[in-house]
C-alpha positions as CSV (number, residue, x, y, z in Angstrom):
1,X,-7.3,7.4,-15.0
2,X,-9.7,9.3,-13.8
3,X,-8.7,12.9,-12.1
4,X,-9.4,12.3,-8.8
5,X,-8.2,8.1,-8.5
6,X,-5.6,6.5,-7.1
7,X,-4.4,3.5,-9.0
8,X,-2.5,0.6,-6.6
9,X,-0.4,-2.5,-7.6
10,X,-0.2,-4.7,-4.5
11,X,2.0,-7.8,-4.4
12,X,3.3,-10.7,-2.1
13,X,6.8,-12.3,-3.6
14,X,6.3,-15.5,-4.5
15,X,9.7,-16.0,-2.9
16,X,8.7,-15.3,0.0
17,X,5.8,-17.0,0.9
18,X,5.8,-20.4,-1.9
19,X,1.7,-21.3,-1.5
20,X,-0.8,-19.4,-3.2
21,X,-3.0,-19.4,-0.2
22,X,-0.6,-17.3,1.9
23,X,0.1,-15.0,-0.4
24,X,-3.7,-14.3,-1.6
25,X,-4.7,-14.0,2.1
26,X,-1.9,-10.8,2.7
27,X,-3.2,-9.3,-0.7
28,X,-6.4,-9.1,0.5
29,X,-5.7,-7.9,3.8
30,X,-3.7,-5.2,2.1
31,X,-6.4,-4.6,0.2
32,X,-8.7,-4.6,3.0
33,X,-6.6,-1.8,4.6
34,X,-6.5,0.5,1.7
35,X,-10.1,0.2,1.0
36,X,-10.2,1.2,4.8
37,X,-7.9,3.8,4.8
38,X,-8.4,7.6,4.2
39,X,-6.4,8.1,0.8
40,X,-4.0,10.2,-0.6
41,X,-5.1,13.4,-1.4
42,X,-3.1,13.2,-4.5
43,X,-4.0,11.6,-7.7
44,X,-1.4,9.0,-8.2
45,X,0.1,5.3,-9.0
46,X,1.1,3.3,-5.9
47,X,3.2,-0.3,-6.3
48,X,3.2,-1.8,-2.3
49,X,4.8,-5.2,-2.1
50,X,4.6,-6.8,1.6
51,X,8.6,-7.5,2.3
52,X,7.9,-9.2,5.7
53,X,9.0,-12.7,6.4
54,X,6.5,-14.0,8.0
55,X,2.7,-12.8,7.8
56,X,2.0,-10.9,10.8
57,X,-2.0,-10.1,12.0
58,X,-4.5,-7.6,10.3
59,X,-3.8,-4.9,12.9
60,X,-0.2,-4.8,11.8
61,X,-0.5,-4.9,8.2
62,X,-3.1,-1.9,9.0
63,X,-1.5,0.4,11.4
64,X,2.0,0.1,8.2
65,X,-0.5,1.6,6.0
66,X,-2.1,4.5,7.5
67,X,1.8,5.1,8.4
68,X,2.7,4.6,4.7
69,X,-0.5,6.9,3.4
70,X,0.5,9.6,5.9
71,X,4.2,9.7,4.4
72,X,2.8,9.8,1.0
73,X,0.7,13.2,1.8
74,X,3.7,14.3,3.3
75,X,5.8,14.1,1.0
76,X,3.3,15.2,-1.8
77,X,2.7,18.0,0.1
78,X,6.2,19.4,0.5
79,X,6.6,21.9,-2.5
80,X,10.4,20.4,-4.1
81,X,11.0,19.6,-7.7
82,X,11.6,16.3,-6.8
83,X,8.1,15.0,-5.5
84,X,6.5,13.4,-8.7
85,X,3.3,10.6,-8.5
C-alpha cells in the first residue's frame, strides 16, 4: 500500500437487501461519497458495510460519511496506545 493511501472495503449484506440491483446501487453511492469526501489524514484500511434497512437517498448516505471520516481523524488523532489503523 502505498504510504500515503487509504484502502476501503465497502459492502451491502445480502441479507439485507436480496437483489443485486439494490445492493450495487448503495455500493456506488458509498463509493460516490468517499470519492467525494476529504479523507483521512491517516494512512489506513477501512471495512464500511451499510446496516440500514431500507436505502435511504444520496444526501443521507453522504452527510453518515463525512460524520464517519471526521470520527476517524479524531480518533487517530488522539495520542492513546489503543488507536491502531
Amino acid at each position: 500500500m502505498p504510504a500515503s493511501e487509504t484502502q476501503v472495503l465497502i459492502w451491502a449484506p445480502k441479507s439485507l437487501f436480496k437483489h443485486a440491483v439494490d445492493r450495487n446501487r448503495l455500493r456506488r453511492q458509498m463509493r460516490e461519497a468517499w470519492r467525494l469526501s476529504s479523507k483521512p489524514q491517516h494512512t489506513c484500511q477501512i471495512a464500511i458495510n451499510y446496516m440500514d434497512k431500507q436505502m435511504q437517498p444520496y444526501a443521507v448516505i453522504e452527510r453518515a460519511m463525512h460524520k464517519m471520516i471526521a470520527k476517524i481523524d479524531t480518533v487517530l488523532t488522539t495520542p492513546t496506545d489503543e488507536n491502531h489503523c
